[in-house]
C-alpha positions, 0 to 999 in steps of 0.5 A: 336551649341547645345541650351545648348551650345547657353545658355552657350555662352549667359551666358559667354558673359555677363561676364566681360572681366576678367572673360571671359578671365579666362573662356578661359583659362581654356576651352582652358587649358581642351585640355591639358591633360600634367601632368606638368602644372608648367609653366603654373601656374607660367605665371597665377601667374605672370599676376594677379601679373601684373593686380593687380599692374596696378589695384592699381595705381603702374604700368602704361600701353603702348597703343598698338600703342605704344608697336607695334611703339617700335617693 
């Protein structure tokens, strides 16, 4: 690993969950070099949509315990 690639990580790290998540997504995203990234946008879309209404107090969350329990 390059120090600017080290410097970079170091960086990233200090984010917070959300925006290291973000970040992800978007390394992992430069990959797809596909046209149509409807889909994709649409799953973006729905889980802010879902962040916020957990984040506002209008959806609850399952543990994973629980989630794995029911699967």
């Amino acid at each position: 690993m390059t120090s600017s690639t080290k410097t970079i990580l170091r960086q990233a790290l200090n984010l917070d969950p959300v925006e290291r998540a973000e970040l992800i997504e978007q390394l992992f995203h430069s990959f797809d070099k596909s046209p149509d990234n409807k889909i994709d946008n649409l799953w973006a879309d729905e889980a802010e949509s879902r962040i916020d209404a957990y984040d506002a107090g209008k959806i609850g969350a399952d543990s994973a315990k629980a989630v794995l329990k029911r699967i």
